[in-house]
N, C-alpha and C positions, 0 to 999 in steps of 0.2 A: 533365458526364460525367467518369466519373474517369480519372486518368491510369495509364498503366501505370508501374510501378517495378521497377529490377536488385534482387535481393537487397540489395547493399549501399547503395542508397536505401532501402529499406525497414526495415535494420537501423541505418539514421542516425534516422530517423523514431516507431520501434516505443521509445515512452516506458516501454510495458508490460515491453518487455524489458532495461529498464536497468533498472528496478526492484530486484531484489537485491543488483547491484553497490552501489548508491546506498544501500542498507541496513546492507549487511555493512561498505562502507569507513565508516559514519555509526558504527555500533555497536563496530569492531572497537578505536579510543582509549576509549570506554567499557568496555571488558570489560578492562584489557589484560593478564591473566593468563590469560585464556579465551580459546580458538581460535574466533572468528569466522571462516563463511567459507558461501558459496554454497551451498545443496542446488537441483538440477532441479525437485524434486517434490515431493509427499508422503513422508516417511520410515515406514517399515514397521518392525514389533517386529525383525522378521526379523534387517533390517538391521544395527542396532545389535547385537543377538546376535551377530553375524558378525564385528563389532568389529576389522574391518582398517578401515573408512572412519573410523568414529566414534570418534574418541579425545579419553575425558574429561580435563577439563574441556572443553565443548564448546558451542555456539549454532550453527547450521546455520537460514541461513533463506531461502525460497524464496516465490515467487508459487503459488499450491494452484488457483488460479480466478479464472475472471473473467466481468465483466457487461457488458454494454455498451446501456444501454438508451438510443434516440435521443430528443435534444430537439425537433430540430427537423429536417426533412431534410434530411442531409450533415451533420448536427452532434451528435456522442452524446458519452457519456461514459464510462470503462472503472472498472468496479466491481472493485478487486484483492481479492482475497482474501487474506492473507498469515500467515505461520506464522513462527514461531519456534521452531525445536524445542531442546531442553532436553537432552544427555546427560552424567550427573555420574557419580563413583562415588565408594565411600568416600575421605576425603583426612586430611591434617596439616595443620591450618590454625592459624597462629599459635600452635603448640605443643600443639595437642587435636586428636584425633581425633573427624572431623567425619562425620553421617552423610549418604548418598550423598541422601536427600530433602532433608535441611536445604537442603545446597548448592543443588540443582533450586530446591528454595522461595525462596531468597536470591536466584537468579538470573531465576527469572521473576518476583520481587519487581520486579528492578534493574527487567528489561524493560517492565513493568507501570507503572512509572515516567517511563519515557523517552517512553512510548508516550502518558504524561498532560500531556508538557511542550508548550506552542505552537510552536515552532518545531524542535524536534530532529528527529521523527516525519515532517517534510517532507522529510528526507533528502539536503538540498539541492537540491529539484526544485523547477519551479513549476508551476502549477497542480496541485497534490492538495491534499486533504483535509486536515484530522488525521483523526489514527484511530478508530474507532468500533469498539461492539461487542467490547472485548476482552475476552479470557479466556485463563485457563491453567486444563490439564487433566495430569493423568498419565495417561499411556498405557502405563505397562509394563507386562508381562506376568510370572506367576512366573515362567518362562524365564529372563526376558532379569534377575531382581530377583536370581535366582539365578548367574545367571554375572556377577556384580556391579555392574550398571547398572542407574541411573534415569535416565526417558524423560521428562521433560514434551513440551506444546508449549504454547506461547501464541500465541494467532492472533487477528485484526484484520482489518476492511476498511476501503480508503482508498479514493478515488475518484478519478481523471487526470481532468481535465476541460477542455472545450473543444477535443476530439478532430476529427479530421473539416475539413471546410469547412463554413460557412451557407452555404443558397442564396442563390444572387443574389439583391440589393435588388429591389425595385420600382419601375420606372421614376421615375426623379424627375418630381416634380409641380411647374410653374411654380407656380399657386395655387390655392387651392383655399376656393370660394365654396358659401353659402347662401345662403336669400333667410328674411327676419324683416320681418315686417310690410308684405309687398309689395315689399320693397328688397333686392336684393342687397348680400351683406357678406361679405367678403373675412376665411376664417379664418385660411389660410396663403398667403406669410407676415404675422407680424402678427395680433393679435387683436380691433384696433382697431371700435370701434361694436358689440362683441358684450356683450348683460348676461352678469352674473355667475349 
């Protein structure tokens, strides 16, 4: 039976939700002219039009969903959904004027990247995945192209795995016999007198 938990057992516990922390501190030494940092959600065109939160150069990345389909009962696994979102705008880079997609493209390039190495993309958690299914999209809208931001996101699922308890073992078995050719023979433990 399951036990009850305080919030604060629960927030020791919930791997799901150290997830972005574990992403943005992994990613924020890789970007380090780009503001890495935590979004709750999904990001909306809206948002970044609003342009108090989102200031480019920018990477904002959050958990979007989750799955949790069981292996075995008491034992599942949480299917994360996760985003990277993208907000640039025009810059000086290295003495050229740079455009506001190049940058997004360079940066979900970087992400794109990171997300294809063995061991960075674990974020220093254990048990996950690597990353599957990735992709970058642009999501901006004229609005938001016009009041001078590009919007990617690049998004991925990982998997937490070995969530949960297994149910309890099966009583232990002293041994465990057949009978071959009118004789009993002893499988476990031991295999001894059984043909191949």
């Amino acid at each position: 039976m399951i036990a009850a938990r305080t919030l604060p057992e629960r927030l020791a516990a919930a791997r799901l939700a150290a997830l972005p922390d574990a992403m943005a501190a992994t990613l924020r030494p890789l970007f380090p002219d780009v503001t890495v940092r935590t979004h709750p959600g999904r990001i909306d065109v809206a948002d970044v039009v609003a342009g108090d939160i989102f200031q480019p150069p920018m990477i904002a990345v959050s958990v979007i969903g989750a799955t949790a389909p069981v292996q075995v009962p008491g034992q599942y696994d949480i299917g994360a959904e996760c985003a990277a979102y993208v907000v640039t705008e025009e810059m000086a880079i290295a003495g050229r004027s740079t455009r506001r997609e190049e940058v997004a493209l360079a940066l979900c390039h970087g992400l794109l990247d990171i997300l294809a190495d063995f061991q960075t993309p674990r974020w220093g958690l254990a048990d996950i995945t690597s990353p599957a299914e990735m992709r970058a999209q642009p999501l901006f809208t004229a609005l938001s192209y016009q009041k001078g931001f590009c919007f990617y996101a690049v998004t991925w699922r990982q998997t937490l795995f070995a969530e949960g308890q297994p149910m309890t073992p099966p009583m232990l078995t002293e041994r465990l016999e057949t009978v071959q050719d009118g004789q009993p023979v002893t499988l476990w433990p031991g295999s001894e007198g059984v043909d191949a």
